[in-house]
N, C-alpha and C positions, 0 to 999 in steps of 0.2 A: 326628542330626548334620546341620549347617549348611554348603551347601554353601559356596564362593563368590559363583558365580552369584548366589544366592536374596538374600546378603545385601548384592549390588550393586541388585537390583532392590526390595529392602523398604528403601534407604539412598535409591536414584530417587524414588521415592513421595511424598516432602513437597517435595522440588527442584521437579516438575513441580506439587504443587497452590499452590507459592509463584509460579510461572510463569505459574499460572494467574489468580490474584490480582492478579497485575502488570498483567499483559496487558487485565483488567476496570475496573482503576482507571486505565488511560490511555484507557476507554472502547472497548474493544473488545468485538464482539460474537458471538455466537453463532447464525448460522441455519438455519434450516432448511434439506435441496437446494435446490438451484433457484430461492432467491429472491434470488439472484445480478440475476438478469435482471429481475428486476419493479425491485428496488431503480436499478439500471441506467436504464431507461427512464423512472422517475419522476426521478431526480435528472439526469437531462441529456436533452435536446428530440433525442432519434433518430430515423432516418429509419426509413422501413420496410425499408429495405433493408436497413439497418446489425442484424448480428450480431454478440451478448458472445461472444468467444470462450474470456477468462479475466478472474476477478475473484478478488481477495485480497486478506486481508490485511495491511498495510504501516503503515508510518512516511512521512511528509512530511519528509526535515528543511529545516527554516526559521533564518533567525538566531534567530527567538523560542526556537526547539525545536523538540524533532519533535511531530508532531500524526499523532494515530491516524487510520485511512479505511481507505476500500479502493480499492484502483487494479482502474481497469476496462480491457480491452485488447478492442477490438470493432475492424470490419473498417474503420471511419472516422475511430476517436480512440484517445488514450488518456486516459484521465479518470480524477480522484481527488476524493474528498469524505470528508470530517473524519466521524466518527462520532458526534462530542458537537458543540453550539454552541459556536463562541468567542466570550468577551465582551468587548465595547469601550470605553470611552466616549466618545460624541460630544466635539464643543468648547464643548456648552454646558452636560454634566454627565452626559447619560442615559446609562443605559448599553442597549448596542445587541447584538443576541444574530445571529449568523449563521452561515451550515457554511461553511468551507473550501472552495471546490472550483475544480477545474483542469479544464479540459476542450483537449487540444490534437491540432487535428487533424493526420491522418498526414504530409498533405505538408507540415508545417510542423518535420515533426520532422526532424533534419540528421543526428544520430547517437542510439547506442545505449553506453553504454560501463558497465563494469565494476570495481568497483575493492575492497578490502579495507582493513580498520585493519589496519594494520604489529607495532601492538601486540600487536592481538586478533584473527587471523586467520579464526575463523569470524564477526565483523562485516564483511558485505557491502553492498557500495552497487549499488546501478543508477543510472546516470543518465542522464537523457534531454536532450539539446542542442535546442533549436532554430535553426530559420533564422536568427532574431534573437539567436543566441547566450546566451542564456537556459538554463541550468542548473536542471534539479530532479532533485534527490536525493532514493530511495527505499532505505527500507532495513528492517529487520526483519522479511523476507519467512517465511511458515512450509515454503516449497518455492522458494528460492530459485532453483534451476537450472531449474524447469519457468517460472515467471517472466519468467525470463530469454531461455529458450526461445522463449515467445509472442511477447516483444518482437521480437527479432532474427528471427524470421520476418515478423511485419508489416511491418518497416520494411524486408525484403527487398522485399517484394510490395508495399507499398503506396508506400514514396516513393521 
């Protein structure tokens, strides 16, 4: 006999390997512990001072769309970088390959703020303001409230 339970968890099974599917075809990756920090310091000029405190991964959204990366939250920025190239074309035809990346430091950042689809209540945004009033939106966090968490502590302490 079949419990319930069991046939809520053999009915989970193909949701999460479609999930997973999704998640590789907008170029998201898989790594190993800790290369959080290597990835970190190669894709953005850190001081030695400067400590990754959390890195994940997220959504960009952009008017283009959203753009996969991982958002970096270290004690001097917060920083995000595209996980696939995007490609362009110049104006005289080439086409031009390059990552995405945001690097904004702390005392530039003005708030923190929070929000959800109305619709779709487990869609969550972060968004980050700057001084210059400048908006970026992040969103398909896999731990969003820890996230959430690191931001709103740095921007306690840091600006």
């Amino acid at each position: 006999m079949v419990s319930p339970d069991s046939v809520m968890i053999m009915s989970f099974g193909p949701k999460l390997i479609e999930m997973v599917k999704q998640k590789f075809s907008y170029g998201a990756n898989v790594l190993p512990l800790g290369r959080e920090g290597k990835i970190f310091r190669k894709k953005f000029s850190t001081m030695d001072s400067e400590e990754l405190l959390h890195a994940t991964q997220c959504y960009l959204y952009t008017t283009a769309g959203a753009i996969a990366g991982m958002l970096f939250v270290s004690t001097e920025r917060v920083g995000f970088c595209s996980n696939r190239s995007l490609k362009m074309h110049s104006t005289i035809g080439e086409v031009l390959k390059f990552q995405y990346k945001i690097s904004i430091p702390l005392g530039k950042i003005k708030g923190v703020g929070e929000s959800m689809n109305l619709k779709k209540p487990s869609n969550k945004y972060v968004e980050l303001v700057t001084v210059d009033d400048f908006n970026f939106w992040f969103l398909g966090f896999p731990n969003y409230r820890k996230t959430l968490r690191y931001l709103h502590q740095i921007f306690s302490i840091g600006c």
